[in-house]
PyMOL CGO cylinders between C-alpha atoms (Angstrom):
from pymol import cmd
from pymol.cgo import CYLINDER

trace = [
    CYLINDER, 44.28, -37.50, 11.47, 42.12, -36.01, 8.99, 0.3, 1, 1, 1, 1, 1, 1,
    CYLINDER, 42.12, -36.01, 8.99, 43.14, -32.44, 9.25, 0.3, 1, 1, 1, 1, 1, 1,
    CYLINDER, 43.14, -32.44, 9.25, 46.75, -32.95, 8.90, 0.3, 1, 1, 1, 1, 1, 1,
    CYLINDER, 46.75, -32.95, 8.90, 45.82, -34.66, 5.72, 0.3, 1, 1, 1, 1, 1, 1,
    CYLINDER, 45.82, -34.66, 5.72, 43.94, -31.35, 5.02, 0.3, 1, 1, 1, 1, 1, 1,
    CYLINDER, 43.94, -31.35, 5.02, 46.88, -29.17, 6.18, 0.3, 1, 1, 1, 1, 1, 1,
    CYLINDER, 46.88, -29.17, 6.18, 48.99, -30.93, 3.91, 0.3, 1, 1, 1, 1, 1, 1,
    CYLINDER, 48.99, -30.93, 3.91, 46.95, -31.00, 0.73, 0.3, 1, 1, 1, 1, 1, 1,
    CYLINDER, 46.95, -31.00, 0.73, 46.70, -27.16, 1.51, 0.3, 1, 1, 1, 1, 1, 1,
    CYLINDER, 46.70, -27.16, 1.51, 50.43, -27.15, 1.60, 0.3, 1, 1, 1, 1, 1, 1,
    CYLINDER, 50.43, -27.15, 1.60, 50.43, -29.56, -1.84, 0.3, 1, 1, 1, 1, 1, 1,
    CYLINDER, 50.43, -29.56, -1.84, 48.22, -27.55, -3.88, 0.3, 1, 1, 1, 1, 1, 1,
    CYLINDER, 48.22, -27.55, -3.88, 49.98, -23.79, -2.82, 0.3, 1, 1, 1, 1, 1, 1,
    CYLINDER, 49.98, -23.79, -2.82, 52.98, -25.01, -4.39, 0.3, 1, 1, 1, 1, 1, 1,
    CYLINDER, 52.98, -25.01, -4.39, 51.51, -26.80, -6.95, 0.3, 1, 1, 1, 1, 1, 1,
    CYLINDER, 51.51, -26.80, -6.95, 50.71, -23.05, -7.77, 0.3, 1, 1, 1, 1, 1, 1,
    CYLINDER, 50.71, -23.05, -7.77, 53.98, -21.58, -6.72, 0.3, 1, 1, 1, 1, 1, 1,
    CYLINDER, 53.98, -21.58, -6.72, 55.76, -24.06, -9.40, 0.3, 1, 1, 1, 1, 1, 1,
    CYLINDER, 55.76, -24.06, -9.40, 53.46, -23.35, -12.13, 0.3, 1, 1, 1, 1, 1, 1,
    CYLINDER, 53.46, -23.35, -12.13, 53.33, -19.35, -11.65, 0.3, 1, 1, 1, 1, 1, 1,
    CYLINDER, 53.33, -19.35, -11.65, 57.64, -19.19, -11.50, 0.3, 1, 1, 1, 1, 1, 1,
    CYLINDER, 57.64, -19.19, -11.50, 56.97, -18.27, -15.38, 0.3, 1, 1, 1, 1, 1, 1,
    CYLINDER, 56.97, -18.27, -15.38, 60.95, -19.30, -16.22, 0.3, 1, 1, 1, 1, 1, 1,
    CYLINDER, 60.95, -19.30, -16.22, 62.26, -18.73, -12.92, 0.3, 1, 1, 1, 1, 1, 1,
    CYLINDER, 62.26, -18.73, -12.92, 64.22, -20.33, -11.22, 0.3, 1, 1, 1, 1, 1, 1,
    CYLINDER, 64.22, -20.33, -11.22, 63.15, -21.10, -7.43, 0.3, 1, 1, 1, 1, 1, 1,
    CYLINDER, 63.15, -21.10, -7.43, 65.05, -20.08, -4.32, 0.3, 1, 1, 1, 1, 1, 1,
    CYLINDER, 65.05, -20.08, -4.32, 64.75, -20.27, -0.40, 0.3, 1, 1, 1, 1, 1, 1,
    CYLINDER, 64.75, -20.27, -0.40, 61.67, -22.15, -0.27, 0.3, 1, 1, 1, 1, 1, 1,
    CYLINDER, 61.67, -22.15, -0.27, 61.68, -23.91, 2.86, 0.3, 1, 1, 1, 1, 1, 1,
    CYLINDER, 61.68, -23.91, 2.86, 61.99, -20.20, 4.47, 0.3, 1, 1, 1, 1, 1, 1,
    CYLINDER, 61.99, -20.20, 4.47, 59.25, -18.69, 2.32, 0.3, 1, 1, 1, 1, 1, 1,
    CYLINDER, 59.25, -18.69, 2.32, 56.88, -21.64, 2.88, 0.3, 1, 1, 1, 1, 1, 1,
    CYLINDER, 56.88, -21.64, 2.88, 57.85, -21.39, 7.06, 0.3, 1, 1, 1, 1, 1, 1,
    CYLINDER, 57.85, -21.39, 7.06, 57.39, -17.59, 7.12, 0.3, 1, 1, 1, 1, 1, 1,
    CYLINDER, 57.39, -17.59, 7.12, 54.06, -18.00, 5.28, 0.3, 1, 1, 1, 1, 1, 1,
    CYLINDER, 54.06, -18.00, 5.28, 52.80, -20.84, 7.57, 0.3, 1, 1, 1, 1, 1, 1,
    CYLINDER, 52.80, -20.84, 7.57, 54.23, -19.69, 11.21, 0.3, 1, 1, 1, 1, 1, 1,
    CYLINDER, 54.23, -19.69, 11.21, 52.40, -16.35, 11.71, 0.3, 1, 1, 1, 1, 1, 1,
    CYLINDER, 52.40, -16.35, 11.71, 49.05, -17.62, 10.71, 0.3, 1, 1, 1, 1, 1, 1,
    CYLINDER, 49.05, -17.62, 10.71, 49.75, -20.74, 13.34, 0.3, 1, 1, 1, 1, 1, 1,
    CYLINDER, 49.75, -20.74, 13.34, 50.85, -18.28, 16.14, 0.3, 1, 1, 1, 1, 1, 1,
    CYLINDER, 50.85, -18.28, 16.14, 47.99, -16.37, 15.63, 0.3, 1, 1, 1, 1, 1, 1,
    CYLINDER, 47.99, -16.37, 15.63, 45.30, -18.83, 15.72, 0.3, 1, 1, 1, 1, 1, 1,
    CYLINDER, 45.30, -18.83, 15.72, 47.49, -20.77, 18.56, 0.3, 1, 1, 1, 1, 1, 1,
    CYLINDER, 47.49, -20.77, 18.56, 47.07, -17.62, 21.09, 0.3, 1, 1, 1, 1, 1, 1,
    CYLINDER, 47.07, -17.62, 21.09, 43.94, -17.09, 20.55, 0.3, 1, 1, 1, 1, 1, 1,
    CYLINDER, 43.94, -17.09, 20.55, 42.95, -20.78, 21.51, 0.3, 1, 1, 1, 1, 1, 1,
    CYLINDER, 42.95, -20.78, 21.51, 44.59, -20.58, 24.31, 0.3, 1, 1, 1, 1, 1, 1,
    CYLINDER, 44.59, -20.58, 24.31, 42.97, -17.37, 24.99, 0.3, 1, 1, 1, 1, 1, 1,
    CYLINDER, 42.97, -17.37, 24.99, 46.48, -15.41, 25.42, 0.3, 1, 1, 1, 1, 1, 1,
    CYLINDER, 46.48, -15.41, 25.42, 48.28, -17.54, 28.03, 0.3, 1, 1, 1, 1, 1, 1,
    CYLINDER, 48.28, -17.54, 28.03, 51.82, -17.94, 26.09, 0.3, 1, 1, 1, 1, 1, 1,
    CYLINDER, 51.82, -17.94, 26.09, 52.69, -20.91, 28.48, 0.3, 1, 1, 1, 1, 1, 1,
    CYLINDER, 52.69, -20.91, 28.48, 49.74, -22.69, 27.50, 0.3, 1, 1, 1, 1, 1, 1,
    CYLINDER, 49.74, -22.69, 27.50, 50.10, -21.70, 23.64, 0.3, 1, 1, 1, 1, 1, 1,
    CYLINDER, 50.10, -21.70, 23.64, 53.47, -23.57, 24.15, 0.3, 1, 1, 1, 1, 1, 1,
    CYLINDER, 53.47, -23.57, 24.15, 52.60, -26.55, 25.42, 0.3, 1, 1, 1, 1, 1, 1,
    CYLINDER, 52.60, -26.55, 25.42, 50.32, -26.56, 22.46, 0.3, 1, 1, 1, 1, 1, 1,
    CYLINDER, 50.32, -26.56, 22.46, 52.78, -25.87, 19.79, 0.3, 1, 1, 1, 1, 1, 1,
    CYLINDER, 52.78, -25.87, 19.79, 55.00, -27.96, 21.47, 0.3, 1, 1, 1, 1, 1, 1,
    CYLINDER, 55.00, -27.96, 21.47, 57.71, -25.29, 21.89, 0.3, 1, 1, 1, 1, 1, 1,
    CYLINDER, 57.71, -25.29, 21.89, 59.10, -23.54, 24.92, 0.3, 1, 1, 1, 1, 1, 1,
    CYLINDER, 59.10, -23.54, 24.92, 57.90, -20.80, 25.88, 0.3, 1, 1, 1, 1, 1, 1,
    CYLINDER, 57.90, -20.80, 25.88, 60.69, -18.78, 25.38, 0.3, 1, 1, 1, 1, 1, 1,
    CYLINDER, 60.69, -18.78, 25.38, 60.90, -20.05, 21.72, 0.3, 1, 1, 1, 1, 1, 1,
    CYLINDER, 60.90, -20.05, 21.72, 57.32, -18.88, 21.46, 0.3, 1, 1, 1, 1, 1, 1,
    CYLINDER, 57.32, -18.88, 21.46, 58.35, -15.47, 23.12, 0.3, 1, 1, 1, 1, 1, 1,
    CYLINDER, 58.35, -15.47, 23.12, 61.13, -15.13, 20.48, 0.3, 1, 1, 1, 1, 1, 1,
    CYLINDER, 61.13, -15.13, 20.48, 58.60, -16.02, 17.51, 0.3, 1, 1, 1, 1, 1, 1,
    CYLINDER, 58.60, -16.02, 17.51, 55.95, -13.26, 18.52, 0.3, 1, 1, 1, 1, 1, 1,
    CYLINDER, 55.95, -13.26, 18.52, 58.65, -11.15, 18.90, 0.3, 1, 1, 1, 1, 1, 1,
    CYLINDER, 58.65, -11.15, 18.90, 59.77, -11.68, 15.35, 0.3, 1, 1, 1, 1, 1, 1,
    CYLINDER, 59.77, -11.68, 15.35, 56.35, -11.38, 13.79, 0.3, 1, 1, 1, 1, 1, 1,
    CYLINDER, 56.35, -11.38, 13.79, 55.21, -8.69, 16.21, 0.3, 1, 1, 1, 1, 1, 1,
    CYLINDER, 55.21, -8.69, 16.21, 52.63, -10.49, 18.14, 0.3, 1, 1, 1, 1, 1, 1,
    CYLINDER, 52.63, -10.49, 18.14, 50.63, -9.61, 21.40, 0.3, 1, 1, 1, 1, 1, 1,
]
cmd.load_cgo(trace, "trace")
């Protein structure tokens, strides 16, 4: 599928970035940072194609909707 090739060379080239900007540091907890940074943005965009409906947004996601629930919850979605 072309736009998971175009999800992931998003993904590629934001921590191609990350790695150069760390100036000396040394990296921690990037699999969080990276998740936090992506799963908002996804929710967002998720609920509003499916106009709302959670249940629907779930099956699209391929979560429960509970686990959905939890997630808008946590990033204080509507």
């Amino acid at each position: 599928m072309k736009k998971d090739n175009d999800i992931a060379a998003c993904v590629r080239h934001a921590m191609d970035d990350y790695f150069r900007d760390l100036d000396g540091e040394t990296p921690a907890g990037i699999y969080d940072m990276v998740v936090s940074c992506v799963e908002q943005p996804l929710l967002e965009k998720v609920l509003h194609f499916a106009e709302g409906n959670q249940t629907r947004a779930a099956d699209y996601l391929g979560i429960n909707r509970n686990t959905l629930r939890k997630k808008m919850a946590q990033y204080g979605l509507k």
